[in-house]
C-alpha positions in Angstrom: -10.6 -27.9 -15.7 -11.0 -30.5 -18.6 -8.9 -34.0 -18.1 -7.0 -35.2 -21.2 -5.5 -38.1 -20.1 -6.3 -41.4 -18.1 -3.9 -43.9 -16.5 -3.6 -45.6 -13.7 -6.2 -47.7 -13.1 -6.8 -49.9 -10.2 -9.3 -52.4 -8.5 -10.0 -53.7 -4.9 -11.9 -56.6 -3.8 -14.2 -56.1 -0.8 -15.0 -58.2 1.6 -18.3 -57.8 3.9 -18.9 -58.3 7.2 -22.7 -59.8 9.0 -24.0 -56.2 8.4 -22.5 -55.2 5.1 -19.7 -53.1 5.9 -16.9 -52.9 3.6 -13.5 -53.9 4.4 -11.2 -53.1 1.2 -8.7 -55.2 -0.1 -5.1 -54.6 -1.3 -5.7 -52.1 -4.7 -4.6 -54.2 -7.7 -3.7 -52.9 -11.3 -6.4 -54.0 -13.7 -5.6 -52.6 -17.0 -4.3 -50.0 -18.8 -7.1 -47.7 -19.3 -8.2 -45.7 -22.6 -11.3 -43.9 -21.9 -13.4 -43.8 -18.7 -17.3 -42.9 -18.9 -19.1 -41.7 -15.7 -22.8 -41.0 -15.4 -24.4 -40.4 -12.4 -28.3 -41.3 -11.3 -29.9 -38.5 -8.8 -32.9 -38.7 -6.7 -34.9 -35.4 -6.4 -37.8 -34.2 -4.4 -39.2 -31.0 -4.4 -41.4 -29.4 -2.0 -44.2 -27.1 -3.0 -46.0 -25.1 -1.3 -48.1 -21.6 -2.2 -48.1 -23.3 -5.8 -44.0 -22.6 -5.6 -41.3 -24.9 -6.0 -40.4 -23.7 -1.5 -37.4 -26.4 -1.4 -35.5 -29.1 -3.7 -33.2 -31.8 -2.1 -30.9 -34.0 -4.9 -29.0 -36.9 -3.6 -26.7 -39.4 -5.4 -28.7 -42.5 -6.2 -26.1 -44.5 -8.6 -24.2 -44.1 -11.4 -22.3 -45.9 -14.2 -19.5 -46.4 -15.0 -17.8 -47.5 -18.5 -14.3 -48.2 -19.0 -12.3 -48.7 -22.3 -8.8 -50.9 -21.4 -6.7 -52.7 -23.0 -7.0 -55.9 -21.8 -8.7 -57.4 -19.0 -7.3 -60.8 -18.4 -8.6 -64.2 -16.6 -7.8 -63.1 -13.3 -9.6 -59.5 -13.6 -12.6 -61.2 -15.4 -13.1 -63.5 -12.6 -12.8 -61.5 -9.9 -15.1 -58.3 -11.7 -17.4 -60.4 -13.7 -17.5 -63.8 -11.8 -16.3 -65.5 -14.9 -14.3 -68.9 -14.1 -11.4 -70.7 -15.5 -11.3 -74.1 -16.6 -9.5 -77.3 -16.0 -7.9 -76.5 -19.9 -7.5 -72.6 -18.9 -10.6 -71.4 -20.9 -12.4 -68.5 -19.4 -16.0 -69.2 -19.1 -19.0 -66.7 -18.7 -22.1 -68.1 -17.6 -25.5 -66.6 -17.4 -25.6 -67.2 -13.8 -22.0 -65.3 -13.2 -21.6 -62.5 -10.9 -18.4 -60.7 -9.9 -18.0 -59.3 -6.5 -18.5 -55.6 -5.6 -15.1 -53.3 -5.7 -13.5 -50.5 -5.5 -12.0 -48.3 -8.8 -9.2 -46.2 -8.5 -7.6 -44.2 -11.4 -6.0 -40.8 -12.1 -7.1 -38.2 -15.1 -4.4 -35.7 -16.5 -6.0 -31.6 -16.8 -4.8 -29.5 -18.9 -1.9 -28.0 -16.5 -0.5 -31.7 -16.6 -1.5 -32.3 -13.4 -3.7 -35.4 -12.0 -7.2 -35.8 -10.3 -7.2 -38.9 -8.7 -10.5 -40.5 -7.7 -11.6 -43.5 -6.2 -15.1 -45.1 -6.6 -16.0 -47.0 -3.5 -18.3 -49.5 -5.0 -18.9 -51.0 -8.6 -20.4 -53.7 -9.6 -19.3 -55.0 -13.2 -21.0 -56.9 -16.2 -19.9 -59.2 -18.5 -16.8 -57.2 -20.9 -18.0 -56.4 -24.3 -15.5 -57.4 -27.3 -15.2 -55.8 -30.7 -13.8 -57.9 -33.1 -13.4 -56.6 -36.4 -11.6 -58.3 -40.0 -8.9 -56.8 -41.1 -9.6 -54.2 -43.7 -7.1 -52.2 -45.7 -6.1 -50.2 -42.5 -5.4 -50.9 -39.3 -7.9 -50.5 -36.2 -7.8 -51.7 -32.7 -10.3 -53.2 -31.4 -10.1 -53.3 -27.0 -12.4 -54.6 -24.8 -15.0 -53.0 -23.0 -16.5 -53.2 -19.2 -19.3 -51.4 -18.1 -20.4 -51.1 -14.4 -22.9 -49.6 -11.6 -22.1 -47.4 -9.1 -22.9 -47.4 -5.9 -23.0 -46.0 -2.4 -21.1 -48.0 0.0 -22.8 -49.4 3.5 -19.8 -48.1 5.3 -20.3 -44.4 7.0 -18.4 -41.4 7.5 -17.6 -39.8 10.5 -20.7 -37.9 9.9 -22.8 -40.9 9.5 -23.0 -40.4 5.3 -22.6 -43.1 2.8 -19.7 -42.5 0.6 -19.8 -43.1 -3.2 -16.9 -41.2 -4.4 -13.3 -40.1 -3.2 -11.5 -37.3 -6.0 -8.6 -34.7 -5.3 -6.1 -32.7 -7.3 -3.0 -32.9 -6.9 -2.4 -28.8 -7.3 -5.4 -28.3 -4.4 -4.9 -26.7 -1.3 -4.8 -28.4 1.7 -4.2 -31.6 0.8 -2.4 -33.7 3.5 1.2 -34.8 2.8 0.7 -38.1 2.1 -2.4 -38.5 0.4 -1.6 -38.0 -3.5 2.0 -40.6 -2.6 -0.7 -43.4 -1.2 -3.5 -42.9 -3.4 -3.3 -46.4 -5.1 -1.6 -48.0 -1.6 -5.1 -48.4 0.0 -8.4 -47.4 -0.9 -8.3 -44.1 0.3 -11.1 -43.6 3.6 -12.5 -39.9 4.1 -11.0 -37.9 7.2 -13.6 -36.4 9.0 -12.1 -34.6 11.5 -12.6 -30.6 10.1 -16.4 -32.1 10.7 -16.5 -33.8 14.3 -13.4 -31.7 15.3 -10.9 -33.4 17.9 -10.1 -33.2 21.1 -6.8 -31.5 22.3 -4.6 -33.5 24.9 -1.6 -32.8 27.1 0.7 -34.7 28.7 3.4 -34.0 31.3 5.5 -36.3 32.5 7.0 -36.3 36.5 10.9 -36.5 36.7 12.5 -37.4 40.0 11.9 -39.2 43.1 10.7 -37.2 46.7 13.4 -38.1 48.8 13.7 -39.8 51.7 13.0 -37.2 53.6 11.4 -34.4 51.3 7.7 -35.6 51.9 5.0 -32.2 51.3 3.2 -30.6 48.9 4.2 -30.9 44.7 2.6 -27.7 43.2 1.0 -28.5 39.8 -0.6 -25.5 37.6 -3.0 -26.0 34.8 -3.4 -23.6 32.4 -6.2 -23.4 29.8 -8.1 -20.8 28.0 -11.9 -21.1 28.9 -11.4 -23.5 32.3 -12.6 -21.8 35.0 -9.8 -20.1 37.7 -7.4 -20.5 35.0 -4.5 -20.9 35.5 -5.3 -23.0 38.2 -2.6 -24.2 41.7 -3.5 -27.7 42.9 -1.1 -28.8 45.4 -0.5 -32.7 45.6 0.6 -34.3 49.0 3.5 -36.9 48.3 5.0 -38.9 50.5 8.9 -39.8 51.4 10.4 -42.1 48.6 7.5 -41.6 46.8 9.0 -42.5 42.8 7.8 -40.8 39.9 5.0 -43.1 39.0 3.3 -43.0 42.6 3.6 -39.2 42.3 2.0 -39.0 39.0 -0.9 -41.3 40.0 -1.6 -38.8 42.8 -1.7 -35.7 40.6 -3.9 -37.5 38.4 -6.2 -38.1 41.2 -6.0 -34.4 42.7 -6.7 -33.7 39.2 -9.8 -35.5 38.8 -11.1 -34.5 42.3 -10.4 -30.5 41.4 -13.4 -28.8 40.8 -12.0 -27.0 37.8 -9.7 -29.3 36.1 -12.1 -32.0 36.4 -15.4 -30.2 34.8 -12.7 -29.3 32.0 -10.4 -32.3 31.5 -10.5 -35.9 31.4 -8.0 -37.2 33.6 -5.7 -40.3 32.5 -2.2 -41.6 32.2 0.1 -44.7 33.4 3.3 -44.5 34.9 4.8 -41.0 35.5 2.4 -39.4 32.8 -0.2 -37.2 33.5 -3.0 -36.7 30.3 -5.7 -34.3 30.0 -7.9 -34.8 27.7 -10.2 -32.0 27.0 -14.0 -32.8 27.3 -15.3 -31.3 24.6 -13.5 -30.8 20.6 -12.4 -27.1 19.7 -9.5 -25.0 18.2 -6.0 -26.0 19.3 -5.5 -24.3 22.8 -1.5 -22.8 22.5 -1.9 -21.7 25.7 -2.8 -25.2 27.6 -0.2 -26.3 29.7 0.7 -28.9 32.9 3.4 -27.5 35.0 4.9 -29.7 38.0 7.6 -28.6 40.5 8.7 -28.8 43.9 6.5 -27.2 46.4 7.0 -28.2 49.8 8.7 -31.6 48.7 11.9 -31.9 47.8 13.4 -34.2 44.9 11.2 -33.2 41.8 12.9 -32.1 39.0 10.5 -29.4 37.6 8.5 -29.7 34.6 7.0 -26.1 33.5 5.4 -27.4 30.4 3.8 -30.2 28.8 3.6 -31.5 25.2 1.0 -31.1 23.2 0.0 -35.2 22.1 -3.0 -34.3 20.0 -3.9 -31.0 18.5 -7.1 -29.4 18.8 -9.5 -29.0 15.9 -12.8 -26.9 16.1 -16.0 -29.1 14.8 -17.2 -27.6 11.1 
């Protein structure tokens, strides 16, 4: 869908650390913006063989970017251009200047009056051109110019990719709830979970004390689609007086030590919390589940399910 409009626009300042990586700054207004220009630079090989183009790869190589604005300012101009201000306040380009890398962030209104946001994750700027113009028998404005490069940045993805661009619209589908309200709050870093997937967890949580006298066996059951002799009985011996947290430290280690549960879960916790953590990433599990109760003890208040700390999400 075409864009009509541009507004919006931000900057952040990067810093590096001993290997390059990017941490971003706090985004900054830096103008108000009239026109943005992008152009982008790809690198192609193509593979031939029987005298037949057999495969072509294109990747992103750089770009550039060219911004119209109103009006830059000193503190823009030093920090994009590595321009510097006098002792009497006069901005001074050099031939020798050059600003630091950062980040652009702006917003484009479509046709449906609804924004794309974007956010380019590194740009390195020139010196700002400046039309200047006498005063004919109309009026025309004359604004300042900046054009810049784009680049990847040395900071990977999830996957291990370089990053060069960040865009959504704010009438997509399945955009988190929070994204399009922060956009210009941070400089925006790519969730790659729907690629790596995550991990599903459960925790349960003892309640009671055995008493005095209610030493035995607690009965936990583990129940998860795929784990072998689900769902599975372990029971725990527990002592008398035994409090919650001593309990739960020795159904974690019952736990560990189960054949089952233990090629299946990581075991973990503190206190009266008991955690699996499944080994591998896959679809959220509904039916996954830690239930504790009373077997042969006494003083356990039962627990027949657990919460579900971290949904699961099936690798791409």
């Amino acid at each position: 869908m075409a864009t009509i409009g541009l507004d919006q626009l931000f900057y952040a300042k990067i810093t590096e650390d001993s290997e390059g990586i990017e941490t971003y700054g706090a985004p900054t207004r830096l103008a108000k913006a009239i026109k943005a220009d992008l152009t982008i630079e790809l690198a192609e090989a193509i593979l031939y063989a029987d005298d037949a183009a057999a495969a072509s790869v294109k990747e992103f190589k750089s770009g550039k970017l060219a911004l119209d604005i109103d009006d830059i300012g000193t503190d823009k101009a030093q920090d994009l251009t590595g321009a510097t201000v006098d002792d009497q306040g006069v901005l001074v380009s050099t031939s020798e200047d050059s600003g630091g890398d950062v980040a652009i962030g702006f917003r484009a209104r479509k046709a449906n009056n609804k924004y794309r946001y974007f956010w380019l994750y590194r740009v390195k700027f020139g010196v700002p051109a400046t039309n200047l113009e006498t005063k004919g028998d109309g009026i025309k404005f004359s604004t300042p110019s900046i054009e810049g490069t784009v680049m990847r940045r040395n900071k990977t993805d999830a996957r291990g990719y370089h990053p060069w661009k960040a865009e959504v619209s704010e009438d997509g589908t399945g955009i988190g709830a929070n994204v399009i309200a922060g956009w210009f709050n941070t400089v925006y870093e790519p969730d790659m979970l729907f690629a790596l997937g995550q991990k599903q967890v459960e925790t349960a949580t003892v309640i009671g004390a055995i008493t005095s006298s209610g030493a035995g066996n607690a009965t936990v059951i583990v129940t998860a689609a795929g784990m072998t002799g689900s769902p599975k009985t372990v029971p725990v011996a527990v002592a008398n007086s035994d409090t919650a947290a001593q309990v739960a430290g020795k159904i974690r280690s019952a736990l560990t030590n189960d054949t089952n549960v233990g090629a299946f879960f990581d075991v973990s916790g503190t206190g009266a919390d008991v955690v699996l953590t499944r080994k591998t990433a896959a679809a959220n599990d509904a039916t996954m589940n830690i239930s504790i109760a009373n077997g042969t003890c006494t003083g356990l208040t039962a627990a027949p399910t657990s919460s579900n700390t971290a949904m699961g999400i099936a690798p791409a």
